[in-house]
C-alpha positions in Angstrom: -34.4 41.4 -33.6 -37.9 43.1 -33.0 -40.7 43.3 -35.2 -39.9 45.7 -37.6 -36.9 44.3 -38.1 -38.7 40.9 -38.8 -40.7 43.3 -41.1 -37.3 44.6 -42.8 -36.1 40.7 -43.5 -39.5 39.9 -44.8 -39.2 42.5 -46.8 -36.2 41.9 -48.4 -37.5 38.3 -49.5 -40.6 39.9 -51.5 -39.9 43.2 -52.4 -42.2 45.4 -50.6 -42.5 46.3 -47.0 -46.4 46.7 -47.0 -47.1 43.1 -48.4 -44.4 41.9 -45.1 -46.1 43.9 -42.7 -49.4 42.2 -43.7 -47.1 39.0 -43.7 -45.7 39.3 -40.3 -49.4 40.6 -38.9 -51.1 37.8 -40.2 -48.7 35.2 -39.0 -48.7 36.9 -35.6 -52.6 37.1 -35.4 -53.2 33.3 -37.1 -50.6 31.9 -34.0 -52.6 34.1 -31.3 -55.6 33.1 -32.6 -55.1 29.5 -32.8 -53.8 29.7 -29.3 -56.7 31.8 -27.7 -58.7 28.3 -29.1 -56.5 26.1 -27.3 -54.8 24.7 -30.9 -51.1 23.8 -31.1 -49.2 25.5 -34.4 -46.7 23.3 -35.5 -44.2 25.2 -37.7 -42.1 21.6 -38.9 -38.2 22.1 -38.5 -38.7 25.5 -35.9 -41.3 24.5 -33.1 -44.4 24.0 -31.7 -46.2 27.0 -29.8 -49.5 25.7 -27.7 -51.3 27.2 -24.6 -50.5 25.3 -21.1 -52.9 25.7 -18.3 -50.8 26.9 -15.5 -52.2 26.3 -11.7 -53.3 28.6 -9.1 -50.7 28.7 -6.8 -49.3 30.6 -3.4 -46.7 33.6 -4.1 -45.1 36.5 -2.1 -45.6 40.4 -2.2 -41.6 40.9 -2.7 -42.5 44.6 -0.7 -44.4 43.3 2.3 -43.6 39.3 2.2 -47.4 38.5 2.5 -48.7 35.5 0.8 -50.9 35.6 -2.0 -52.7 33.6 -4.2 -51.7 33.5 -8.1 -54.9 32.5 -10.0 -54.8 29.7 -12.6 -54.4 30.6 -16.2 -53.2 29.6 -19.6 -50.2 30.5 -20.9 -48.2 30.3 -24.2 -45.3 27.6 -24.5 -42.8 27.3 -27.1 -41.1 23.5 -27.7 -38.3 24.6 -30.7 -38.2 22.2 -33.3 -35.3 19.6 -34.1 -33.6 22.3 -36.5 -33.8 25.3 -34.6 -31.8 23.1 -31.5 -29.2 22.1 -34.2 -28.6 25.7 -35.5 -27.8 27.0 -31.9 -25.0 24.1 -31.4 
C-alpha cells in the first residue's frame, strides 16, 4: 500500500477524496513535525514513532574499501503497538 492508496481507504471511510488527502497530509506532517521537535507520537493499540540519535560511527566505501566516517544523526524509530504485533500472528 502507498500513499494514494492510503488516500483511496481514507476515502472510502468519509466520502470524499479531497477531505482524505488533507487527512492523510496532515497526519503525515503532524508525525514529522512532532518528530523534527524530538516528541514521541503514540498512536495507542498501533505504535509509537520517536526520533533516536544515532552515533557517528566508522563505515566502508563498498567500491574502494576505504574507511569512512558516518556522522551522527537522528533518525525515526517505529515500536508497533501491542495490537498491531497480535494482528500479524
Amino acid at each position: 500500500m502507498n500513499k494514494g492508496d492510503l488516500v483511496n481507504e481514507v476515502a472510502r471511510a468519509i466520502g470524499n477524496k479531497k477531505d482524505a488527502q488533507a487527512a492523510v497530509d496532515c497526519v503525515i506532517t503532524s508525525i514529522t513535525k512532532a518528530l523534527t521537535e524530538e516528541d514521541t507520537v503514540t498512536l495507542v493499540g498501533f505504535g509509537t514513532f520517536k526520533a533516536t540519535e544515532r552515533k557517528a560511527r566508522k563505515g566502508r566505501n563498498p567500491q574502494t574499501g576505504e574507511e569512512i566516517e558516518i556522522a551522527a544523526r537522528n533518525v525515526p524509530k517505529f515500536i508497533p503497538g501491542k495490537a498491531l504485533k497480535e494482528a500479524l500472528k
